[in-house]
C-alpha positions in Angstrom: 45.0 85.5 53.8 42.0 86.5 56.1 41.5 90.0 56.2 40.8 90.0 60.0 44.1 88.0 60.5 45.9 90.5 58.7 44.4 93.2 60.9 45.4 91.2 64.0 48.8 90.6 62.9 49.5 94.6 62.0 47.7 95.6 65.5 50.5 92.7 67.1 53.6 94.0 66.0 52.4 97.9 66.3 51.4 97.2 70.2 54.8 94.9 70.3 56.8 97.8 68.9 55.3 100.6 71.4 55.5 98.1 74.3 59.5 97.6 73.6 59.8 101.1 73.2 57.8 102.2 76.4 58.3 99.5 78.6 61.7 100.4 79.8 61.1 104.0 80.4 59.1 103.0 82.6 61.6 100.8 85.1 64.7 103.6 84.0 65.7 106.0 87.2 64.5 109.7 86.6 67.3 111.7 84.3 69.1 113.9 86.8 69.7 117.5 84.9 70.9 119.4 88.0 74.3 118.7 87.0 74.2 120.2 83.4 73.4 123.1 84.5 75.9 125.4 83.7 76.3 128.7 84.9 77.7 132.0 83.9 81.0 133.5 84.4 81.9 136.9 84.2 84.9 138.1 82.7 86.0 141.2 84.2 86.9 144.1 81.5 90.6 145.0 80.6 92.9 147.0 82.8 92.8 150.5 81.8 96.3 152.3 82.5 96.2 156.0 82.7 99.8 156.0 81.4 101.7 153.9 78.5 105.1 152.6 80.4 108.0 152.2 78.3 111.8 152.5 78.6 112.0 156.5 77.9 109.1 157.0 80.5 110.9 154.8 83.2 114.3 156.2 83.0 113.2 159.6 83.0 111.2 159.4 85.9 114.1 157.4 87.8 116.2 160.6 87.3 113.7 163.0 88.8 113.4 161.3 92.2 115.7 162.6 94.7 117.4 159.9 97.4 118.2 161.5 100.6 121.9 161.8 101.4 122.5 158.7 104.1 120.0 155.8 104.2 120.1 154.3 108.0 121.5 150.7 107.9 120.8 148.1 109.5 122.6 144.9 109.4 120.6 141.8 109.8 122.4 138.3 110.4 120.6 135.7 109.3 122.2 132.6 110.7 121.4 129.1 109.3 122.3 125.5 110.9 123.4 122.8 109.4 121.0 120.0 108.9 123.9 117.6 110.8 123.4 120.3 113.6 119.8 120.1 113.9 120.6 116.7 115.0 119.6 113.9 112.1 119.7 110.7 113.3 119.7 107.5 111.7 118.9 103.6 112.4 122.0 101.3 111.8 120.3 98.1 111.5 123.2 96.3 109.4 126.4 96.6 107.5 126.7 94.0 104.9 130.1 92.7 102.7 127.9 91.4 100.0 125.6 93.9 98.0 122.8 91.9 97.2 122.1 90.9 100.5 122.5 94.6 101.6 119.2 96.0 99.1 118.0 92.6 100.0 117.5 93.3 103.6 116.7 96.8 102.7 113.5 95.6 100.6 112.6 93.8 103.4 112.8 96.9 106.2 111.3 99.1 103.4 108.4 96.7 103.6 107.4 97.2 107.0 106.9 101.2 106.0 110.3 102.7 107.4 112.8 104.9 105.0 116.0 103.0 104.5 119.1 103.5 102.7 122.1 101.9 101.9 125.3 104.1 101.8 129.0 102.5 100.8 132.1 102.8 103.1 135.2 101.6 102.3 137.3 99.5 104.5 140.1 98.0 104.8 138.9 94.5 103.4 136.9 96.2 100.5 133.8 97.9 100.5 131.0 97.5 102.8 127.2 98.2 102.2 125.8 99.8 105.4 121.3 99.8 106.0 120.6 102.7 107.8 116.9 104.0 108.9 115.8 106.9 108.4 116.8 110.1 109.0 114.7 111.6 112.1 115.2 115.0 113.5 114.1 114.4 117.3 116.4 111.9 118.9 113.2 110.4 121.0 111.6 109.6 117.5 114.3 107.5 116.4 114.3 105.7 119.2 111.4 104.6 119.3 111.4 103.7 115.4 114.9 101.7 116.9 112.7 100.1 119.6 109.8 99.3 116.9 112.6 97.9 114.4 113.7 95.5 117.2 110.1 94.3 118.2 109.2 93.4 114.4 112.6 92.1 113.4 114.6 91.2 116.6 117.8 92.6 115.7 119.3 95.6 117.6 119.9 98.6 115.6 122.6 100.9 116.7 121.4 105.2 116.5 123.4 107.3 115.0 123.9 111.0 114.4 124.0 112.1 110.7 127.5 113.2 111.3 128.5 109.7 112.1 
């Protein structure tokens, strides 16, 4: 071979080479460092107790501390409602003989976004699977989730209180 074609090839690949490497960096977004930054924390020294607590210490100390003869009492009553009190109140919107169509119809209220349940109550003909909605604490909340329930479904639900 030609020495001058040898020197072209070698000078083709070597500019080739440098012009895959540099090439890209030259369309690649800046590096961002600001994030790998990392900064320093300082850990704050050990406790330094002026005394070493132990059983001996504790007990002896409890024995030198004198209570005075009658402690004023007073009695506080702390009184709690029931949640059936607070007034819970449900959405009856069906009582079904047949289980499968009782978490069927559930599925389908539970779609539309509202809590449902279904609860068993036994009757005289066996048990029955009631769908109820619910529960809501303000009485004017439920209805309106009744009166919502009715619009998208057009059944009437029947509210009831928790106790019920």
């Amino acid at each position: 071979m030609d020495q001058d074609l040898k020197q072209r090839l070698v000078g083709a690949v070597v500019i080739t080479a440098l012009a895959a490497i540099f090439v890209p960096m030259l369309f690649d977004d800046p590096v961002d460092e600001s994030g790998k930054m990392i900064s320093e924390i300082e850990i704050p020294n050990e406790p330094v107790f002026s005394q070493e607590y132990n059983a001996e210490n504790i007990s002896s100390n409890i024995d030198d501390v004198e209570l005075p003869k009658s402690l004023p009492l007073k009695e506080k009553r702390i009184v709690q409602k029931p949640v059936a009190s607070m007034g819970s109140w449900f959405v009856q919107v069906g009582i079904f003989g047949n289980e499968g169509n009782a978490y069927t119809f559930r599925d389908k209220i539970r779609s539309q976004g509202f809590p449902v349940t279904v609860t068993t109550i036994s009757a005289k003909n066996g048990v029955l699977y009631r769908v109820r909605v619910g529960p809501e604490l303000d009485k004017k909340r439920a209805e309106k989730m009744k009166e919502k329930i009715q619009r998208l479904n057009g059944l009437k639900g029947i509210l009831i209180s928790s106790t019920d």
